[in-house]
Backbone atoms as SQL, in Angstrom:
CREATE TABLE atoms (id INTEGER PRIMARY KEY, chain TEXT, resi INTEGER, resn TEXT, atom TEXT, x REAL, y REAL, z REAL);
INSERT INTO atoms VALUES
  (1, 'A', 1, 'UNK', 'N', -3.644, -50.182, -1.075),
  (2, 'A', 1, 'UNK', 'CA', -3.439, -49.248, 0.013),
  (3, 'A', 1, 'UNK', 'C', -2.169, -48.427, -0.199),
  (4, 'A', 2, 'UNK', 'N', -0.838, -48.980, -0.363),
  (5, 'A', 2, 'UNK', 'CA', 0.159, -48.251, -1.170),
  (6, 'A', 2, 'UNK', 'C', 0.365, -47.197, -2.106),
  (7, 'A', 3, 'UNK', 'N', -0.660, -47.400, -3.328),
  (8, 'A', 3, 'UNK', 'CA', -0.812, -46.945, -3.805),
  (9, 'A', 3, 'UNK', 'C', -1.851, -45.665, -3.418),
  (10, 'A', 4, 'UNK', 'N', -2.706, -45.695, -2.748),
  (11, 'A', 4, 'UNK', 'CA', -3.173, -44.508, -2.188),
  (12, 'A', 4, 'UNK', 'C', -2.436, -43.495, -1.096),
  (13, 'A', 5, 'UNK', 'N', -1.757, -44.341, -0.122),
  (14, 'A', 5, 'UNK', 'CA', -0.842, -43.903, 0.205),
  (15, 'A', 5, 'UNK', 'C', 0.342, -42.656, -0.404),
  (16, 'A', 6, 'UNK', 'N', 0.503, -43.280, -1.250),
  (17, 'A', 6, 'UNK', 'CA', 1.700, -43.061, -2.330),
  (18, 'A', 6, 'UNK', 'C', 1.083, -41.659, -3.028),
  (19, 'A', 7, 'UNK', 'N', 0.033, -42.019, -3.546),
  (20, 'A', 7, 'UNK', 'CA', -0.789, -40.656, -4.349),
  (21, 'A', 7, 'UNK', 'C', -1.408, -39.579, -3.649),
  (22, 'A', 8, 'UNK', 'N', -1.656, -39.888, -2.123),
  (23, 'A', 8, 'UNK', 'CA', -1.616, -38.856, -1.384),
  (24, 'A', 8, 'UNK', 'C', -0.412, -37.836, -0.785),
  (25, 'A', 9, 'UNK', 'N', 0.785, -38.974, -0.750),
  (26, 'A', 9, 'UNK', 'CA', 2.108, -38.039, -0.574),
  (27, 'A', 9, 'UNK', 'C', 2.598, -37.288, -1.864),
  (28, 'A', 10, 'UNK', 'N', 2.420, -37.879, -2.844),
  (29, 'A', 10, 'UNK', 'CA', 2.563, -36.807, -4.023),
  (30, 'A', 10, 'UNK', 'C', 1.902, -35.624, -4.459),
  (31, 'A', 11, 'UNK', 'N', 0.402, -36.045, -4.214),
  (32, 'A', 11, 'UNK', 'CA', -0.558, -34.213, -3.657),
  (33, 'A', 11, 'UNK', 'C', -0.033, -33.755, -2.770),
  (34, 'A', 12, 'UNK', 'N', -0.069, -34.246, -1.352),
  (35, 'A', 12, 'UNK', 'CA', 0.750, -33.776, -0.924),
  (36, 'A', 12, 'UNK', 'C', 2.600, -32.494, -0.986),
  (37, 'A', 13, 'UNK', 'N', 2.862, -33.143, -1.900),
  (38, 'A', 13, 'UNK', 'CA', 3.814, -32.530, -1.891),
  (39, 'A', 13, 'UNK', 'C', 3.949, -31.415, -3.290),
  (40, 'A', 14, 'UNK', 'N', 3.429, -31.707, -4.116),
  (41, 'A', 14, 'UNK', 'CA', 2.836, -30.942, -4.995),
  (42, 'A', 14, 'UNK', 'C', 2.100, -29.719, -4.681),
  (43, 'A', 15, 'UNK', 'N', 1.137, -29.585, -3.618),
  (44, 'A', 15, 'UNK', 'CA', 0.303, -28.454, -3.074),
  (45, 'A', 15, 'UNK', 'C', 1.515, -28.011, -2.251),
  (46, 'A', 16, 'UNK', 'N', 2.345, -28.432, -1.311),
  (47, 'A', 16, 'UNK', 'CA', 3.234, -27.768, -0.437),
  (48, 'A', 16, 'UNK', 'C', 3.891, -26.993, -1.960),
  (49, 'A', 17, 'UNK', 'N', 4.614, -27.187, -2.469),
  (50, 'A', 17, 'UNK', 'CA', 5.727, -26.708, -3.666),
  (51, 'A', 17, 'UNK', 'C', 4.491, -25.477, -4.760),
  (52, 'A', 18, 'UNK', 'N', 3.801, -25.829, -4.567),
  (53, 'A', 18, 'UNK', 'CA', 2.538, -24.556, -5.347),
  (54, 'A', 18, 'UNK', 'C', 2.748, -23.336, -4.287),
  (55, 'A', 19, 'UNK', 'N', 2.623, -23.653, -3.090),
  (56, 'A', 19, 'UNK', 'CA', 2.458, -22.345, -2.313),
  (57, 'A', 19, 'UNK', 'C', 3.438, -21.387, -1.966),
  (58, 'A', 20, 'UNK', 'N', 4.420, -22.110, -2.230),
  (59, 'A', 20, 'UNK', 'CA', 5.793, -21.494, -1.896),
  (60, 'A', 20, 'UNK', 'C', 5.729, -20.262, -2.810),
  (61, 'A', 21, 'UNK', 'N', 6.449, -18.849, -1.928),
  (62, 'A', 21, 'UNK', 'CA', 6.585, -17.354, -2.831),
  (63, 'A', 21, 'UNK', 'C', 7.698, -17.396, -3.747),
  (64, 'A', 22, 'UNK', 'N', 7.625, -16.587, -4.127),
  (65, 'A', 22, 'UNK', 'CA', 8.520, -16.701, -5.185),
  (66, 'A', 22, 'UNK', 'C', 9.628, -16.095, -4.749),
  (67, 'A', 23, 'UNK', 'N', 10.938, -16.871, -5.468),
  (68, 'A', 23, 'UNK', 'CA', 12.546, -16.875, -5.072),
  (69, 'A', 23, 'UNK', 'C', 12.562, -15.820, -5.873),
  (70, 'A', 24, 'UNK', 'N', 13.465, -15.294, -5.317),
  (71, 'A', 24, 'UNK', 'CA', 14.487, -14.146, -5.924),
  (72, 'A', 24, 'UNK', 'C', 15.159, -14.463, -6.558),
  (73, 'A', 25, 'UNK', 'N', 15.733, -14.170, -7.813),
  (74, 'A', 25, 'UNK', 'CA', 16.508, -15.380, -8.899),
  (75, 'A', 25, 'UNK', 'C', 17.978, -15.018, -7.878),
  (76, 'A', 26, 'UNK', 'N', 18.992, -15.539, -8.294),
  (77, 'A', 26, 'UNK', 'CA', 20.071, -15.322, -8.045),
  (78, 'A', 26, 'UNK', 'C', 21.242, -14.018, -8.390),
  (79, 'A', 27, 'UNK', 'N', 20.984, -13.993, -9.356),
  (80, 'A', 27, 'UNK', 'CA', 21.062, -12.517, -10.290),
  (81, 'A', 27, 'UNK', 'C', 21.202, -11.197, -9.876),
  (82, 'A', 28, 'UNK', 'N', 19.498, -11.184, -8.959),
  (83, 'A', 28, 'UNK', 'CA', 19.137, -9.828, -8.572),
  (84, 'A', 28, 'UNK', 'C', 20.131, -9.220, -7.338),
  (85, 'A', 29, 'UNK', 'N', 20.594, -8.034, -7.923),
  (86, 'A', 29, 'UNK', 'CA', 21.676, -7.539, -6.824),
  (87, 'A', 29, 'UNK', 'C', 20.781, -7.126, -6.098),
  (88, 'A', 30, 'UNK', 'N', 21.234, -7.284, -4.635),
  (89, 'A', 30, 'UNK', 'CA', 21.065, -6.995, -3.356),
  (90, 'A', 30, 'UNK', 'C', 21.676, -5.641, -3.015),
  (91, 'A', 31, 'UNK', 'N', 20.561, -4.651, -2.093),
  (92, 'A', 31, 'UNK', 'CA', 20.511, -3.073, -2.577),
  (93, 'A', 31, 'UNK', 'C', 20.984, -3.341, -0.655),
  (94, 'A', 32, 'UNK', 'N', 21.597, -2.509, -0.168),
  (95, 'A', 32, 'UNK', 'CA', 22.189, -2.097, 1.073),
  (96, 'A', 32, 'UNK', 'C', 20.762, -0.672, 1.679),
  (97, 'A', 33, 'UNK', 'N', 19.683, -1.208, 2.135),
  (98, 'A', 33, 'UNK', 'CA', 18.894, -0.028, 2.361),
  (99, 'A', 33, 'UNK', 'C', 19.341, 1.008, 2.870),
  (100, 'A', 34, 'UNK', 'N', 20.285, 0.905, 4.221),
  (101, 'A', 34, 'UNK', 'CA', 20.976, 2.182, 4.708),
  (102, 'A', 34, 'UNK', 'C', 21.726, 3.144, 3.973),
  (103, 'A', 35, 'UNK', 'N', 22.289, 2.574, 2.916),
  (104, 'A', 35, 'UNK', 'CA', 23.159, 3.002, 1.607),
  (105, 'A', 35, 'UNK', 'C', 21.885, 4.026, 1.083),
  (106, 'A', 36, 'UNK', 'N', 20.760, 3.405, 0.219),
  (107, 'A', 36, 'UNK', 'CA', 19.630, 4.274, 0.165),
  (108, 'A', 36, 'UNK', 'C', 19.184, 5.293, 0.425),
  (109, 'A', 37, 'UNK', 'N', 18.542, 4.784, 1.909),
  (110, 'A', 37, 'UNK', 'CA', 18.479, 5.614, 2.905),
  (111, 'A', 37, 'UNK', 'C', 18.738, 7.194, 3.234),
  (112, 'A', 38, 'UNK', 'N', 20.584, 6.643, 3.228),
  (113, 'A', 38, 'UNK', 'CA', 20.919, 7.909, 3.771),
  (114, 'A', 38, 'UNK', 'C', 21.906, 8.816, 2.235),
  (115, 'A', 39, 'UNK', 'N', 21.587, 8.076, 1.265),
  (116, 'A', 39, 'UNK', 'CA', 21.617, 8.780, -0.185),
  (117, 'A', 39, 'UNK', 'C', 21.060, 10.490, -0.265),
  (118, 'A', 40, 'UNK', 'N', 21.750, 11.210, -0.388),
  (119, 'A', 40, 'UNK', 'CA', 21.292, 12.280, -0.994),
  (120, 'A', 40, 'UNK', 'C', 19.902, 13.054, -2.243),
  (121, 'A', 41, 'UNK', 'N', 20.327, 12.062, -2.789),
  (122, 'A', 41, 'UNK', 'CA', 19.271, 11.899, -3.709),
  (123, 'A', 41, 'UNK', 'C', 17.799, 11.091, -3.529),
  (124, 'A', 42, 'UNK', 'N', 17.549, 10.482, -2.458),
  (125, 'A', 42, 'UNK', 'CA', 16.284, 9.565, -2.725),
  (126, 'A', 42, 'UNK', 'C', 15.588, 10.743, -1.869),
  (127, 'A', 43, 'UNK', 'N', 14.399, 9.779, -2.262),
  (128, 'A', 43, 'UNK', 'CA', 12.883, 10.577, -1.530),
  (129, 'A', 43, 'UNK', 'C', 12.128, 9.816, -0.765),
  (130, 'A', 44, 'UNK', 'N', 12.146, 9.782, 0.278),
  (131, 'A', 44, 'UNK', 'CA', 11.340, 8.889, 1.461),
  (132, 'A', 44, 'UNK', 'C', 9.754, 9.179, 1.447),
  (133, 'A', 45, 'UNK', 'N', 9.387, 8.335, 1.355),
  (134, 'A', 45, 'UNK', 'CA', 7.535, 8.064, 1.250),
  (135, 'A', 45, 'UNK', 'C', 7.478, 7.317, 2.460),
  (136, 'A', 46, 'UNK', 'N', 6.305, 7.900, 3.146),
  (137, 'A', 46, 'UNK', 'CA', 5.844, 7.515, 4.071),
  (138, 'A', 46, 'UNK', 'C', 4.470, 7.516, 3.521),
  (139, 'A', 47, 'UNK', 'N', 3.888, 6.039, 3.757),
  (140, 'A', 47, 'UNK', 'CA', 2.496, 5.802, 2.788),
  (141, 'A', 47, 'UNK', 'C', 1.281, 5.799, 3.743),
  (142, 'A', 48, 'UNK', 'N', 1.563, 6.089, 5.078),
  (143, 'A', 48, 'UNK', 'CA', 0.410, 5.625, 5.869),
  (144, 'A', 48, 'UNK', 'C', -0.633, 7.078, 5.858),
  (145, 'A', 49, 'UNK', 'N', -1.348, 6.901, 6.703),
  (146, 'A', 49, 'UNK', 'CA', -2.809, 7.859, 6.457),
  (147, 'A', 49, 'UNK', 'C', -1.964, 9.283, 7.288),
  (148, 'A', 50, 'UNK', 'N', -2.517, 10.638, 6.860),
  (149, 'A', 50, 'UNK', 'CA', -1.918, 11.700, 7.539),
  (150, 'A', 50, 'UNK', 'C', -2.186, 12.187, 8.542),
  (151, 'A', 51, 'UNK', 'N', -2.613, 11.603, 9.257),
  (152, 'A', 51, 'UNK', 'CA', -2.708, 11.342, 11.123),
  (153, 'A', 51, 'UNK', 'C', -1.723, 11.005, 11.761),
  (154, 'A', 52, 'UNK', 'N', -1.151, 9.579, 11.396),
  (155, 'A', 52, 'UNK', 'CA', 0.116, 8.825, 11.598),
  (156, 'A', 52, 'UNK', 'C', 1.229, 9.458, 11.211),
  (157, 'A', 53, 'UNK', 'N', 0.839, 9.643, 9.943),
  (158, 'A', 53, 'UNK', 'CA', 2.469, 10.598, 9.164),
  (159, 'A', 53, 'UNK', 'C', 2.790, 11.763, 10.556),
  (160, 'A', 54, 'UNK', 'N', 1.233, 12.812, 10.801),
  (161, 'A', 54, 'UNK', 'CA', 1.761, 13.610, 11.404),
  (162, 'A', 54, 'UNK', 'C', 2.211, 13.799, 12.702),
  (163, 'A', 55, 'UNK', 'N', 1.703, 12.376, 13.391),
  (164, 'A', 55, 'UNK', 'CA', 2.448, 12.011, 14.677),
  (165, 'A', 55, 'UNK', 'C', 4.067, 11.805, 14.595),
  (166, 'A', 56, 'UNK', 'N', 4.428, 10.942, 13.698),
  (167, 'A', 56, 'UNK', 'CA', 6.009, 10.935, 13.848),
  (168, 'A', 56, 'UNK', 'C', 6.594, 10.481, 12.660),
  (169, 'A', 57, 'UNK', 'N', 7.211, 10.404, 11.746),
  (170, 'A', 57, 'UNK', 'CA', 7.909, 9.957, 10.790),
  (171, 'A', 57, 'UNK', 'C', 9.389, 10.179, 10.631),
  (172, 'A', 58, 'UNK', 'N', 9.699, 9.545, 9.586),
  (173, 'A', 58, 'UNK', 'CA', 11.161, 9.635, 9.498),
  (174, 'A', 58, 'UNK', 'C', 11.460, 11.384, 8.900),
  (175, 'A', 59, 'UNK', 'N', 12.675, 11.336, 9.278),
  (176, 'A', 59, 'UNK', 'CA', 13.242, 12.895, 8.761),
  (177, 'A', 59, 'UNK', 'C', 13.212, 13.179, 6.896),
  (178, 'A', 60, 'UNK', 'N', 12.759, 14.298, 6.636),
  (179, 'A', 60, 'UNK', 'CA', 12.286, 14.879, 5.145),
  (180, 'A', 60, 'UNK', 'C', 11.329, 13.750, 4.365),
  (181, 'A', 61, 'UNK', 'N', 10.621, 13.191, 5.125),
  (182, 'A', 61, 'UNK', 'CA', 9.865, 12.383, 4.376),
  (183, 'A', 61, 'UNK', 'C', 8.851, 12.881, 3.894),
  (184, 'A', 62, 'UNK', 'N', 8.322, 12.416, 3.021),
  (185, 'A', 62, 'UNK', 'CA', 6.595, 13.235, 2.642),
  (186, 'A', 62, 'UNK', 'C', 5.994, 12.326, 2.526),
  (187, 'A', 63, 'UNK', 'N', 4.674, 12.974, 2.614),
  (188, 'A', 63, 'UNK', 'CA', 3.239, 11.907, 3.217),
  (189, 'A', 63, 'UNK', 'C', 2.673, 11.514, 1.742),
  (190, 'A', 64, 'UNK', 'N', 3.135, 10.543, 1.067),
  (191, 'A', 64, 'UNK', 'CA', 2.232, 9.608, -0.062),
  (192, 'A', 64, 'UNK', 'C', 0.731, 8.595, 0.506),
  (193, 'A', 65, 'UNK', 'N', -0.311, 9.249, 0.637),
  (194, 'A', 65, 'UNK', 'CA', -0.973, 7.670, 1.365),
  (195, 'A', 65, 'UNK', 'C', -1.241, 6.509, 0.628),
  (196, 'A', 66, 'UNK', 'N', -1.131, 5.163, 0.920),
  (197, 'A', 66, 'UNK', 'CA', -1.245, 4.057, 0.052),
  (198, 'A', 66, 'UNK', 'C', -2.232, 4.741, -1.150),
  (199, 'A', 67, 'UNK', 'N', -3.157, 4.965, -0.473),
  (200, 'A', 67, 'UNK', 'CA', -4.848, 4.878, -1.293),
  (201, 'A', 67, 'UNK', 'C', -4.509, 6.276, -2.595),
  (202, 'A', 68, 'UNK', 'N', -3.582, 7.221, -1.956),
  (203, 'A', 68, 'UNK', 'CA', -3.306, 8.393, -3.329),
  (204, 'A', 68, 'UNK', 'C', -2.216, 7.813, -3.973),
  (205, 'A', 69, 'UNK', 'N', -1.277, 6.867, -4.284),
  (206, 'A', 69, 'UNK', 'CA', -0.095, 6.560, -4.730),
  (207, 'A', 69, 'UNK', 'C', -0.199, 6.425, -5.935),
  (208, 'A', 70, 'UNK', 'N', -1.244, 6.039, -6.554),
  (209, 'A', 70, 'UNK', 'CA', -1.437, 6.138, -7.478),
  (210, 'A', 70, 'UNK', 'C', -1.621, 7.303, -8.542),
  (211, 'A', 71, 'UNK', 'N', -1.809, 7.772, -7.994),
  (212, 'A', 71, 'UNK', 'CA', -2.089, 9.484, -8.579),
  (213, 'A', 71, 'UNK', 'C', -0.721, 10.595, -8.844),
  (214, 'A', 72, 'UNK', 'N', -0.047, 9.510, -7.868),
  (215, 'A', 72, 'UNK', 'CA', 1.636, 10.070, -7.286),
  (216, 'A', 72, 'UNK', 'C', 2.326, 9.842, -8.477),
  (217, 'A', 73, 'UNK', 'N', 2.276, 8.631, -9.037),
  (218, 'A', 73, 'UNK', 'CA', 3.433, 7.944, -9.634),
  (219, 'A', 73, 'UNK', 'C', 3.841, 9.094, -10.765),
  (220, 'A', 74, 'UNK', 'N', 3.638, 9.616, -11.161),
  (221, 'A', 74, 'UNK', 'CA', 4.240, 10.741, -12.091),
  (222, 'A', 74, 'UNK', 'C', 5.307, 11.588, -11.443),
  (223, 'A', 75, 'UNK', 'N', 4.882, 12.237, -10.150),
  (224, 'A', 75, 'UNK', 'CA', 6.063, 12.581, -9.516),
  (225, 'A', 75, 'UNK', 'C', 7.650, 12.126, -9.223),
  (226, 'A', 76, 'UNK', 'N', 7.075, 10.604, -9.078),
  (227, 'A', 76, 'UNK', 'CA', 8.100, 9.854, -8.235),
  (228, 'A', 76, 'UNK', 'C', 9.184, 9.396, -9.452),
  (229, 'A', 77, 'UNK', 'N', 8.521, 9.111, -10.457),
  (230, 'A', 77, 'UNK', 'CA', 9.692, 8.571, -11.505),
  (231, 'A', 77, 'UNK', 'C', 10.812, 9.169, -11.799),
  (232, 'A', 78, 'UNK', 'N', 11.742, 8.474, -12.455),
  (233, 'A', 78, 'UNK', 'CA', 13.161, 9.167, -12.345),
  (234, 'A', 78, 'UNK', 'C', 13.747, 9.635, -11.194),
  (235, 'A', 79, 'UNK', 'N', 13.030, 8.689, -9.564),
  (236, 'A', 79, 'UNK', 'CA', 13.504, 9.099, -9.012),
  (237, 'A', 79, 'UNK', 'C', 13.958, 7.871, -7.830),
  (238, 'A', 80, 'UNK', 'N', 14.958, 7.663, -6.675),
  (239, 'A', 80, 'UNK', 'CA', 15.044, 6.506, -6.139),
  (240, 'A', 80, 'UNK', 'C', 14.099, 6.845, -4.954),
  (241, 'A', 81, 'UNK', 'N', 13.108, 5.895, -4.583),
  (242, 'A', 81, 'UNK', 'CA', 12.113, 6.061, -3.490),
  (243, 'A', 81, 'UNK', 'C', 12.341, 4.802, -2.751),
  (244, 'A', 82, 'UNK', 'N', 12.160, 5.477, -1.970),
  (245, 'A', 82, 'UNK', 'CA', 12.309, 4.635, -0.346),
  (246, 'A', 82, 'UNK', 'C', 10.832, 4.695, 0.112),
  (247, 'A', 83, 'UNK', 'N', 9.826, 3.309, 0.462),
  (248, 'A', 83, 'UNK', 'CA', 8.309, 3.332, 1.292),
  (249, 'A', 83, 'UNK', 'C', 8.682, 2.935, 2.272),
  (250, 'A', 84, 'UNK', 'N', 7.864, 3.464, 3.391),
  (251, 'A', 84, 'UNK', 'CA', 7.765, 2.936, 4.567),
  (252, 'A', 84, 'UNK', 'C', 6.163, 3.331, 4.807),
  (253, 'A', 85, 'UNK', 'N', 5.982, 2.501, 6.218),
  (254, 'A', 85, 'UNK', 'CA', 5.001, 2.690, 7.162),
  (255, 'A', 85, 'UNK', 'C', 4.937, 2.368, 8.326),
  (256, 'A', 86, 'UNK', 'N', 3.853, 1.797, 8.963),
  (257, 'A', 86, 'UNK', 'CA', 3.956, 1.342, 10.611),
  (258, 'A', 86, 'UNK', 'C', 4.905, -0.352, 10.564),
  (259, 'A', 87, 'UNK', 'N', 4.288, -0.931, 9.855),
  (260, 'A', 87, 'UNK', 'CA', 4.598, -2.474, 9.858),
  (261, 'A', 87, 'UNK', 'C', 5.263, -2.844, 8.640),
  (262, 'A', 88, 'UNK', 'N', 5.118, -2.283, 7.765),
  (263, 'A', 88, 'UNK', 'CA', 6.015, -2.902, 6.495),
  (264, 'A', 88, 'UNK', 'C', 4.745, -3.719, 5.487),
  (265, 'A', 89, 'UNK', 'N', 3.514, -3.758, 5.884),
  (266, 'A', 89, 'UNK', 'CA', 2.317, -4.138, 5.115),
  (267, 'A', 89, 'UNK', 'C', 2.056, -2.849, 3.874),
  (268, 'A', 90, 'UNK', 'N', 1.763, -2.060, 4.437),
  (269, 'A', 90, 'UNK', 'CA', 1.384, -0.932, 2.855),
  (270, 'A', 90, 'UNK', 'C', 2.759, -1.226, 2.478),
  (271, 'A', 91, 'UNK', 'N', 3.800, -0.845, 2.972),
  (272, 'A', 91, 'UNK', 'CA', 5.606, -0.279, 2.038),
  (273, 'A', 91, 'UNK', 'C', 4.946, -1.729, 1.070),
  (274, 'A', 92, 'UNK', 'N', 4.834, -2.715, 1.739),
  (275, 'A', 92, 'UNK', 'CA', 4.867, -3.930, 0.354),
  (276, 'A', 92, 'UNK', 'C', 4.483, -3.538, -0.463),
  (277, 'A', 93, 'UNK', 'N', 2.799, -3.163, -0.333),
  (278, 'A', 93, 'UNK', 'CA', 2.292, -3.152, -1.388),
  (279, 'A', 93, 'UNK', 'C', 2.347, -1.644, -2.420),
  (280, 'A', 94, 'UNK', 'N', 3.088, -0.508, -1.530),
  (281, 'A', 94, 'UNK', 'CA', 3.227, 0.308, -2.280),
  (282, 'A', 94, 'UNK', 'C', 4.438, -0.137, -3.387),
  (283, 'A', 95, 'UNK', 'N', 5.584, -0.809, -2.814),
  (284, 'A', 95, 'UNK', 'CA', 6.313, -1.294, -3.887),
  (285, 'A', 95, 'UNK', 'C', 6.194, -2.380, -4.792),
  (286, 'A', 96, 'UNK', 'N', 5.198, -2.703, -5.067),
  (287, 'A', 96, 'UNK', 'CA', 4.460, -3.835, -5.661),
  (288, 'A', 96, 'UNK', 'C', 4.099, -2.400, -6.567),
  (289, 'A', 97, 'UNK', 'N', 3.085, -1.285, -6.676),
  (290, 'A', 97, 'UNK', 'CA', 2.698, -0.723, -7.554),
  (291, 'A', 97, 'UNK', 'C', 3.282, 0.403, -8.214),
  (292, 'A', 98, 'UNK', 'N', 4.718, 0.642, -7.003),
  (293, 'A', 98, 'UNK', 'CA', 5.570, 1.652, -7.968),
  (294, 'A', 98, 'UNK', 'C', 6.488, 0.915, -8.793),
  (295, 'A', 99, 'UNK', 'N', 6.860, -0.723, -8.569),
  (296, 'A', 99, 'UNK', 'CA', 7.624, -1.376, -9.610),
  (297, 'A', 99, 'UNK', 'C', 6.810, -1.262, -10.878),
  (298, 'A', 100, 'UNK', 'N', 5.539, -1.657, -10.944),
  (299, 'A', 100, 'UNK', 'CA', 4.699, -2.069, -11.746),
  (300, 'A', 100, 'UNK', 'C', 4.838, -0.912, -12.616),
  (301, 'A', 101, 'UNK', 'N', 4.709, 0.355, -12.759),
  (302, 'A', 101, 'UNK', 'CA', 4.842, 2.027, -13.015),
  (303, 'A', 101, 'UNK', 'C', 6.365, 2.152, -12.909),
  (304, 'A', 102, 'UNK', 'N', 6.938, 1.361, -13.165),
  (305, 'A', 102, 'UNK', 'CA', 8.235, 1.843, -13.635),
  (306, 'A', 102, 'UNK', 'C', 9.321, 2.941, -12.550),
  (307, 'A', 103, 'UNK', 'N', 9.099, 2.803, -11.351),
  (308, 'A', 103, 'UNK', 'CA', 9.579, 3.387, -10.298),
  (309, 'A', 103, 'UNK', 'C', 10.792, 2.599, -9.800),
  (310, 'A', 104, 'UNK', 'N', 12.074, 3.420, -9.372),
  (311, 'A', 104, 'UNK', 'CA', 12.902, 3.045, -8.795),
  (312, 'A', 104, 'UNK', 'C', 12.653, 3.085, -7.524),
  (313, 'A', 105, 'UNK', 'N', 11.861, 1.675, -6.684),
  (314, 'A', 105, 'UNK', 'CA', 11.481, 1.696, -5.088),
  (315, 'A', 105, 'UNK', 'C', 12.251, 0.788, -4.321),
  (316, 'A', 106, 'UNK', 'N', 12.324, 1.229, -3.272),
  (317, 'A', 106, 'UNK', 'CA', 13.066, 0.000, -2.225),
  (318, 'A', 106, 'UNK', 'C', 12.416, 0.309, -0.750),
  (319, 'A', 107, 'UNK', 'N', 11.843, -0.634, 0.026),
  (320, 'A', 107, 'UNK', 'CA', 11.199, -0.847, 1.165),
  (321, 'A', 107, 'UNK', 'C', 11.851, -0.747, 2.541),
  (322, 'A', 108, 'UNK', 'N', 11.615, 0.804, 2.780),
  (323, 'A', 108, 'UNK', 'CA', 12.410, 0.764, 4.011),
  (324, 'A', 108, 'UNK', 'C', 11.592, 0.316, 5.211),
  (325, 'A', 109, 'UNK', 'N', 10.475, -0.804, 5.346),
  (326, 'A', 109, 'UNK', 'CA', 9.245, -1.693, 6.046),
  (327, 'A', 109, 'UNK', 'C', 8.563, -0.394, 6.905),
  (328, 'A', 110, 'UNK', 'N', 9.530, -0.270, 8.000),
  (329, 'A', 110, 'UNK', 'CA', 8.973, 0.642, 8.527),
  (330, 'A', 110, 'UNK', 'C', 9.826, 2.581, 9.201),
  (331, 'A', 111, 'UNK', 'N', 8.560, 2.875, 9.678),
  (332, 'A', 111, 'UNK', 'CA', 8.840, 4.981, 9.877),
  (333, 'A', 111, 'UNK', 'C', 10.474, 4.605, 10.663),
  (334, 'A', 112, 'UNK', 'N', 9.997, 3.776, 11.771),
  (335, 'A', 112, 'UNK', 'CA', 10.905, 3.539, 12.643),
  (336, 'A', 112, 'UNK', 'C', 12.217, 3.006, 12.323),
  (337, 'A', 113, 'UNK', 'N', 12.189, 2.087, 11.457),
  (338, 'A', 113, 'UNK', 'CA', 13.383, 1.695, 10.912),
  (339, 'A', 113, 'UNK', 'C', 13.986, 2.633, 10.033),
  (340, 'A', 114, 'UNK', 'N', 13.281, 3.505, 8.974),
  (341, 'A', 114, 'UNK', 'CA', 14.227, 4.127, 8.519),
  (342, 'A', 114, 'UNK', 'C', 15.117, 5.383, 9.146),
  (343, 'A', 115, 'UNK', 'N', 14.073, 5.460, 10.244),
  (344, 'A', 115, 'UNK', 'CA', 14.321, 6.803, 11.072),
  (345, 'A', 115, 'UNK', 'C', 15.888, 6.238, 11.915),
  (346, 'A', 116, 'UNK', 'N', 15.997, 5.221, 12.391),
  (347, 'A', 116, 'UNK', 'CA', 17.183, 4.817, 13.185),
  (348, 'A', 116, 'UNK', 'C', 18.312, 4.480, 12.413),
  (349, 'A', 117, 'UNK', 'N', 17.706, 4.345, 10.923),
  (350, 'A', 117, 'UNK', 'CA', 19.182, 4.488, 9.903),
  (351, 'A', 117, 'UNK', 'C', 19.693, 5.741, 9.838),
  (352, 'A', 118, 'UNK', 'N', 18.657, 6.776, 9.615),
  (353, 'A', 118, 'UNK', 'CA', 19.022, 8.493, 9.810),
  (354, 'A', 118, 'UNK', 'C', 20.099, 8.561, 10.737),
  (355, 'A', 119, 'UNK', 'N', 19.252, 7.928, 11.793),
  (356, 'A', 119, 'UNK', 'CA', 20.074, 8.176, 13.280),
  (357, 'A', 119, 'UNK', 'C', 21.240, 7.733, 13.381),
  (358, 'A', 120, 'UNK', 'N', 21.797, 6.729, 12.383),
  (359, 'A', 120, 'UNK', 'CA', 22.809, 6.032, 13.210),
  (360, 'A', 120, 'UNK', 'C', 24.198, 6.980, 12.478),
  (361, 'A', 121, 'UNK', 'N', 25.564, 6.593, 13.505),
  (362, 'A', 121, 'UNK', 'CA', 26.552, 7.247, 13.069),
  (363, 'A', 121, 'UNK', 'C', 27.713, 7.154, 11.968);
């Protein structure tokens, strides 16, 4: 009985330690988004569909939609990009595929958040 015991807490704990995301090594410098942000030089992507974009977005942003980003990535290189959207779900995954393409990206999650970095004094 121990022994089953025993071999179930070790699956156990083995499947917990599989699921876990992956750490950020220690290494990787930590980017100040507002610093970004309110950079001169970057280019704000707003990835959501152009309905949303054209209801409200952050200031000089342009409308990338997830689903064309791909088509984008030639533009964007050599350049520092900032994604956003409603929730911070597309920005993920848009920066998941502009790392991948060799893009300098950083996730500003969402319109709203980057817009109140604009804003602030």
């Amino acid at each position: 009985m121990k022994v089953k015991t025993g071999a179930l807490i070790l699956v156990s704990v083995l499947a917990l330690n599989s699921c876990k995301t992956k750490v950020v090594s220690d290494n990787t410098i930590k980017t100040n988004i507002k610093e970004v942000v309110k950079s001169s030089d970057v280019v704000l992507v707003d990835v959501r569909i152009p309905e949303q974009y054209s209801e409200a977005t952050a200031k000089d942003a342009v409308n990338i939609p997830l689903a064309e980003l791909q088509n984008n990535i030639e533009n964007l290189k050599g350049k520092k990009v900032v994604v956003f959207c409603n929730k911070g779900i597309q920005a993920d995954q848009a920066v998941e595929i502009l790392k991948k393409n060799g893009v300098e990206v950083y996730d500003g999650t969402t319109w709203k958040n980057v817009k109140a970095i604009q804003e602030e004094k």
